[in-house]
N, C-alpha and C positions, 0 to 999 in steps of 0.2 A: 453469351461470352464464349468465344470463342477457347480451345484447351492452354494453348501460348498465353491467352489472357491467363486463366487458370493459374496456371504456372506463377505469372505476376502477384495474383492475388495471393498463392499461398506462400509465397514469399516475404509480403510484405507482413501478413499475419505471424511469419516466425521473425521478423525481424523489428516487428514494431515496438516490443518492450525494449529492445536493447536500445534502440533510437531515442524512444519515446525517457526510458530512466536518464539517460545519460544528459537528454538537455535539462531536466530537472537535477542531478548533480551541476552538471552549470551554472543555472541557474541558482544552487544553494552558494555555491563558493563566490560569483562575482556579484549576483543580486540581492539575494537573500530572501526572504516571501513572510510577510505577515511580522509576528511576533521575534521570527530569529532574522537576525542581525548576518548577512553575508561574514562567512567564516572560511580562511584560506584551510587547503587542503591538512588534514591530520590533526585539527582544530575543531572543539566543538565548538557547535551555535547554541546558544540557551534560548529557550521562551523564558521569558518573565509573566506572562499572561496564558490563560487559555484563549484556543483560537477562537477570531472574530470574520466577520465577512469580510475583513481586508486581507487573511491568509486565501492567495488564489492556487489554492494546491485540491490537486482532485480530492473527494473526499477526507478531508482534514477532519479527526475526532475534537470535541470538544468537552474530552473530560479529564484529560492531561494536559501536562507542562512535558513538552518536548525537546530534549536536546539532542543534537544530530551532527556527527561529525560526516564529512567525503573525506576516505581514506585513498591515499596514493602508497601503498607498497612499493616503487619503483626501487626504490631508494632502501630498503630493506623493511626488520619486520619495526611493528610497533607496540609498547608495552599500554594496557589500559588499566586503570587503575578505578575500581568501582567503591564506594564507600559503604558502609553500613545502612540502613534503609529503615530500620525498625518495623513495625507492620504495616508500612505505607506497598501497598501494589506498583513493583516496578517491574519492566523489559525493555532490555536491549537485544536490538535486535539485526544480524547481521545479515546484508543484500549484497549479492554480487551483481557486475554489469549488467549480467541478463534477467537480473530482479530473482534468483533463488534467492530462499530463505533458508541460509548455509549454520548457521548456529543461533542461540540465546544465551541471554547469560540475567537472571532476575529470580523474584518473584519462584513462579513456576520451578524454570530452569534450574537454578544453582542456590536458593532460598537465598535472604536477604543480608546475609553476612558478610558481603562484600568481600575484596579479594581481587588479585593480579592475574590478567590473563593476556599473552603472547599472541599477538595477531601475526601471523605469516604467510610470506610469498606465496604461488602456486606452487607446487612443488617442493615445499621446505616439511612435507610432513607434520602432521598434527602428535605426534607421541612426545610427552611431557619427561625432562630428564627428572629422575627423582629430585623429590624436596622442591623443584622449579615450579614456576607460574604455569597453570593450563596453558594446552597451546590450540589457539585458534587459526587452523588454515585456511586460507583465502581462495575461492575458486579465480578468481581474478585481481589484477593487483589495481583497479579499480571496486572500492565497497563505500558501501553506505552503513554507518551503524545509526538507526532510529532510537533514541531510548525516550519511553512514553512515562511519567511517574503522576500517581494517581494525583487529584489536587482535587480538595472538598471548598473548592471558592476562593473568592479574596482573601480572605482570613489565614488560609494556608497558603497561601504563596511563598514567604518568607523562610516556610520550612524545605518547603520545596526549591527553593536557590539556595538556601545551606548545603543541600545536599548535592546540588545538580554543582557546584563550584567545587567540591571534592571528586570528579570526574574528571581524569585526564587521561592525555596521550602522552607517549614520551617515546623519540624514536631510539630504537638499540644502538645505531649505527649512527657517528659523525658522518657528516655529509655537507660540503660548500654548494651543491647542487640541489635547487631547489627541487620538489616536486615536477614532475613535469606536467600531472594535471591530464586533462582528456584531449586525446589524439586530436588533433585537428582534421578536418575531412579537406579534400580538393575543392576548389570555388567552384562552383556548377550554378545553373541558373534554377530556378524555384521551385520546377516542376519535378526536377530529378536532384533537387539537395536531400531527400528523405533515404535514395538509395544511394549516393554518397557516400552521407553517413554510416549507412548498412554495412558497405563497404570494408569502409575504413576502421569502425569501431568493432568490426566481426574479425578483423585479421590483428587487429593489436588487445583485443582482448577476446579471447580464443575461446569458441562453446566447447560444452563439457564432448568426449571423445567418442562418446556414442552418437553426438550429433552433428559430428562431422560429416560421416555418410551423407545422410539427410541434408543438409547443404551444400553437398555438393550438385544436387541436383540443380541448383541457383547458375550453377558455372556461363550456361549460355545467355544468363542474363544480365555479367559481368562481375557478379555481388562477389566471385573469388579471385577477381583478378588480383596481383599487386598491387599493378597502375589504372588509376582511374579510369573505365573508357567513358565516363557519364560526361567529361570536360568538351569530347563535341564525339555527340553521342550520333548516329542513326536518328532519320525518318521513324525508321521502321521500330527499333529500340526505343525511342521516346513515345512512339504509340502505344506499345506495349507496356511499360513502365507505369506511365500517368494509368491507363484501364486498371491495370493489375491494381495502384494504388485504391482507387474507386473502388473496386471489387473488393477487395481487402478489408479495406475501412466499412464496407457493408456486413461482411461474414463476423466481424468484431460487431458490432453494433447487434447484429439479429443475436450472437451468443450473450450478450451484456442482457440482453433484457429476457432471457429463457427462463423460464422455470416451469416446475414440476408441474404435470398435469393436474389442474384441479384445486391450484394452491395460487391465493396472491401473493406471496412472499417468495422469494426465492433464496434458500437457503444458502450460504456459501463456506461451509464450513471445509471444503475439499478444495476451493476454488485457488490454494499455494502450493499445491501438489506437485506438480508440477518439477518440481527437486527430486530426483531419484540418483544424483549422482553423489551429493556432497552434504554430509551427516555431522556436523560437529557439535560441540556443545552444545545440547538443554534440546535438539534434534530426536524426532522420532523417525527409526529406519524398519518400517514395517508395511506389510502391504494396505492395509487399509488407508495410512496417507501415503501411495504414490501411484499415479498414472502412468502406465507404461504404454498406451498407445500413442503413438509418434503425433498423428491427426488430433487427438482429441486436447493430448498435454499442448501442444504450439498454442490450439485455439482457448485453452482454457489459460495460458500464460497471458496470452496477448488480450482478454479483456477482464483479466485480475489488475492488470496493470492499468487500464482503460478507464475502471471506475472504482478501484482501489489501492493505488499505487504503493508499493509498502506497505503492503497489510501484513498484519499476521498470519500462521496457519490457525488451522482452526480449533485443535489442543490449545494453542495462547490467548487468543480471542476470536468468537464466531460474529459473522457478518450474516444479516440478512437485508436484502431490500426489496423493493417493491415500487411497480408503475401504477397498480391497479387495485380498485377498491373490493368490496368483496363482490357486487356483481359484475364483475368485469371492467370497469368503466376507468379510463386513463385519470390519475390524481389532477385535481388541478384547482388551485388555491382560489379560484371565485366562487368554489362549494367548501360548504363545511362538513368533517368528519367528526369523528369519535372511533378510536379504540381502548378497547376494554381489556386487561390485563385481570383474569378472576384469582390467580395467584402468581407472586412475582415469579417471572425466568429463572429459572433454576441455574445460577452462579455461583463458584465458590466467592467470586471478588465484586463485581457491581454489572449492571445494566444500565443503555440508555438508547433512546432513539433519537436520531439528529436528522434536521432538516434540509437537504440540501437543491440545488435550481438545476432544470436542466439547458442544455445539455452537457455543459461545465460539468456538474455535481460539485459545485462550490457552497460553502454555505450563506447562508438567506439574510440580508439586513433585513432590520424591523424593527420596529418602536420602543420594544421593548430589551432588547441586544440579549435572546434569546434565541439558542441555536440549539440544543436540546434539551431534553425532559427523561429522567429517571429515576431509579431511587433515593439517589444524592441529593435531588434539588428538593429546594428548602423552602419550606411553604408548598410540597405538593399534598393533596387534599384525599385521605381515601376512605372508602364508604366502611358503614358499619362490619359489612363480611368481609373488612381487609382488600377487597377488588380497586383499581383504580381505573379509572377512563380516561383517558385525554382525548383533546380536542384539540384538530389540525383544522389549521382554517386560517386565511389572510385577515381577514376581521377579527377586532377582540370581540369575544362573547360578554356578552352582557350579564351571564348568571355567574356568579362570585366564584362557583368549585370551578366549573367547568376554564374561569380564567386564571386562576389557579394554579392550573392542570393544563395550560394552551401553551401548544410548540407552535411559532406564526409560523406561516406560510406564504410563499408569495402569490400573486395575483395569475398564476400563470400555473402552468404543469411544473410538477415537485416529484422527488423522489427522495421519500423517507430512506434510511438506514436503523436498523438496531443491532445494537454490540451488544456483547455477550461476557465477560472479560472474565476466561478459567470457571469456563461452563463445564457442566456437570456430562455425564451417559448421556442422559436421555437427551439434550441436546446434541452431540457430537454422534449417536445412533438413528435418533431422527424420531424416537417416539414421543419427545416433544414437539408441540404444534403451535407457534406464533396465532394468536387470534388475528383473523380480518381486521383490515379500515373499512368501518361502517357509514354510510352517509347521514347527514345529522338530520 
């Protein structure tokens, strides 16, 4: 690959979350995905269900009830209004265009007593007038709030939409102007709509000001122009573009499945670091979560987004996943595993491990409409020392614990996840150690 190529590819790695979030905002406001119901801007969606194989969103958990508003600030700020939660585990959690995770408000963050809090423009300042509602400021006046709230099965559902209908938005400001919703890009033809959108969605919603520099280096490859040049682009610019995309999409890919020397799981507890500009509510601003090298923050944004879009940091909930069993060997559901858990993940709130397909990381239909296994689920089996096992595997087992204890799998390469939800030290320090998947 040539350095021009180069140039392409690290480009598309700093610009692939903001492309990549923004058609899923789209796609929540006109289409909707699984259990939420398409919800126009400043509007939440409710789940009524935990997710099933019909949510096709990158790794989607399946231990919450989901409600998710796309916020449009254009139009000024907006008031939210959270209810009381009692000792159910809740977060909301606030994303701007480039996928920072700019504030919380739950659980963790601001404990469960619910409460008014002022969502505002860029620029409106976050400082609260006395006796007023928190103020929460928007790095961009496109956000996403995620709020996940804990559900222990069918049985709790109903508590959980008691509570998810006392959630609202309320804008400050009259306004006959609707939302305006996400920029439109220029039509271009398929090979070069990805930098388009780069484009267009990089100048109407503006990176944070230290990363400005840094994209400027983009200039000769059009991504700061005003006007489109990709509507009739260069030979030579279209060769470059399409590579750089290729290249790109590979440097995501080799980082997505890294991990520690010597470890099948790969921890992600740092992997929303990547924020070093914008601290708001229920935020930790200290050096241990933020990455300040330019190279390694773009490529650690660009495949947090990749195969966990929306996630947490890792103070709210830790991620770990994994391609490979303990001797090395790529997972893949026409063998059967076992992991051994000899005392549960040290959490203050719950644990689980979810199944998900690759190269999606969607989650897995199966016979038994079983998408994870952890503490919560009901009828898991544990041995006399308190350890528990489960068995990953496409087949049901035949011995009663072990099916019990069975997260299916599909017939193909799989990649497990396990959550961690308001994990402890030893987790978030790392002297915790996930056991191996063992082959059965």
């Amino acid at each position: 690959m040539t350095t021009e190529h180069d140039l392409a590819a690290e480009a598309y790695v700093y610009y692939f979350p903001l492309v990549f979030n923004l058609g899923e905002v789209g796609r929540a406001v006109t289409d909707g995905f699984g259990a939420l119901a398409a919800a126009p801007f400043n509007t939440f969606a409710h789940g009524d269900r935990l997710a099933t194989d019909n949510e096709k969103f990158v790794s989607v958990n399946n231990d919450t009830i989901y409600s998710i508003a796309q916020l449009d600030l254009s139009n000024g700020p907006l008031l939210l209004t959270v209810p009381p939660t009692g000792d159910r585990y809740v977060v909301l959690q606030f994303v701007d265009a480039w996928t920072n995770n700019f504030a919380y408000v739950g659980t963790r963050a601001t404990g469960n007593e619910g409460g008014d809090f002022l969502i505002v423009p860029p620029g409106a300042g976050s400082e609260a007038d006395d006796g007023g509602p928190r103020r929460i400021e928007a790095p961009t006046t496109i956000v996403s709030i995620v709020g996940r709230f804990a559900c222990d099965g069918t049985d709790d559902i109903p508590a959980v939409r008691a509570m998810q209908e006392q959630l609202t938005l309320t804008p400050v400001l009259r306004s006959l102007v609707p939302p305006r919703g996400v920029v439109e890009p220029a039509a271009v033809d398929a090979d070069l709509a990805f930098w388009e959108k780069a484009r267009a969605f990089s100048l109407a919603y503006p990176p944070a000001e230290r990363d400005v520099e840094y994209a400027a280096r983009f200039a000769e490859l059009g991504l700061t122009d005003a006007e489109s040049p990709f509507v009739e682009a260069s030979a030579d610019l279209r060769e470059r573009l399409v590579a750089g995309a290729a290249g790109g999409e590979a440097l995501i890919a080799a980082a997505s499945r890294a991990g520690a020397p010597g470890e099948s799981w790969s921890s992600l507890p740092h992997a929303f670091d990547y924020n070093i500009d914008f601290f708001g509510v229920g935020t930790i601003d200290s050096p241990e979560w933020t990455i300040t090298e330019p190279e390694r923050r773009f490529t650690t944004r660009a495949f947090a987004a990749k195969v966990g879009l929306w996630g947490n940091h890792g103070y709210e909930a830790t991620y770990a996943q994994t391609f490979l069993d303990a001797d090395g060997d790529a997972l893949d559901g026409t063998k059967a595993y076992t992991i051994r858990f000899d005392t549960p993940p040290p959490v203050d709130a719950f644990w689980s491990i979810t199944m998900y397909d690759l190269p999606d990381y969607y989650l897995v239909a199966n016979p038994i409409g079983r998408y994870s296994v952890g503490d919560r689920t009901p009828g898991i089996v544990r041995a006399a020392d308190g350890s528990i096992t489960l068995t990953l595997s496409h087949d049901e087992p035949t011995d009663a614990d072990a099916r019990a204890n069975w997260l299916p799998a599909p017939a193909a390469p799989f990649r497990p996840m396990i959550r961690l939800y308001s994990p402890r030290e030893s987790v978030l320090d790392g002297t915790y150690r996930l056991p191996a998947i063992e082959k059965a």
